[in-house]
N, C-alpha and C positions, 0 to 999 in steps of 0.2 A: 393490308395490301402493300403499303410500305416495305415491310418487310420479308414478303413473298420477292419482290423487287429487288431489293439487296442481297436475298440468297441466290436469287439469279444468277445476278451479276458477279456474285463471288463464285459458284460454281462455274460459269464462266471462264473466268480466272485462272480457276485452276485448269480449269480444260483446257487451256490454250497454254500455259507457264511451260511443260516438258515442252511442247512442239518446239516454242521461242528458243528454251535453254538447248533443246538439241541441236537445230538451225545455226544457233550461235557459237557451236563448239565444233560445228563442220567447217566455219568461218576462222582460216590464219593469216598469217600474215606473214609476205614473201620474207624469206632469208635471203640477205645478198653473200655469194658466194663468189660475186665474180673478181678475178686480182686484173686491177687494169696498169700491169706493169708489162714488160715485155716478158715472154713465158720461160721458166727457168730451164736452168739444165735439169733434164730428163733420164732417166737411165733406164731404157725398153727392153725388157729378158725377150721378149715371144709374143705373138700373137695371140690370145686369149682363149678364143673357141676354137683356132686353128691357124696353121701357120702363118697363110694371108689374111687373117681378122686384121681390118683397121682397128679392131680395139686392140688394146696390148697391156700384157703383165707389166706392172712397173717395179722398178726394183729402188733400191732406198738412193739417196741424193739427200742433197742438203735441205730440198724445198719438203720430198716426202717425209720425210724421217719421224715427225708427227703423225702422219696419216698412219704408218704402217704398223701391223701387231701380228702376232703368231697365233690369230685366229680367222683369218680374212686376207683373200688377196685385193691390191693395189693397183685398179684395171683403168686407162685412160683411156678416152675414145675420142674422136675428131667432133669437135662442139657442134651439135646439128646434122652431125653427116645419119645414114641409114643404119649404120652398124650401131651408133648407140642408143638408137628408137629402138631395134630386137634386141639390144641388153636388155633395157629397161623393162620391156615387154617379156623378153622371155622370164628371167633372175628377180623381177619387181626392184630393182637395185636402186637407191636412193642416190642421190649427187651428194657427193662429201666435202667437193670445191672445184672452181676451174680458174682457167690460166687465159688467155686472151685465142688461145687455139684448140684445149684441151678440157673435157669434164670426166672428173674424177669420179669411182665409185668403190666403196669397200665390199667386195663381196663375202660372207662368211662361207665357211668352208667346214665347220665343225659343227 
């Protein structure tokens, strides 16, 4: 009896171990990105999706210079404004960092 009781419980166990382990690997933990300095010099080629996109091409500056590579363009967009809800939504574009006015995104292109 005893031990009908303890396979239980172990088959239990495992019944339930993947759920938890998955559960817990959907769970991260925020990255802070944000620079709370006054926001750097920028340097804007273009509007992004189109001439008047608030988002915009970024081109290299002292602050990108790290962000930037020759596989991804360098697209800011006004922190919270509607234009970079439809980046994100359109492109899935992750934030790569922001400035106290601006969130940054690397979009790949290759």
């Amino acid at each position: 009896m005893t031990t009908t009781i303890r396979m239980k419980q172990l088959m239990a166990c495992f019944a339930v171990l993947p759920a938890a382990l998955f559960v817990a690997g959907c769970i991260g933990t925020p990255v802070e990105v944000a620079v709370s300095e006054p926001d750097p010099d920028l340097t804007f080629v273009r509007g992004y999706r189109s001439p008047s996109d608030a988002c915009q091409l970024v081109g290299e500056s002292a602050f990108t210079i790290d962000l930037l590579d020759d596989t991804s363009d360098l697209v800011a967009c006004p922190t919270g404004s509607s234009a970079m809800e439809t980046l994100m939504a359109e492109t899935g574009a992750q934030i790569v960092t922001q400035t106290n006015s601006f969130t940054f995104f690397s979009l790949t292109y290759r």
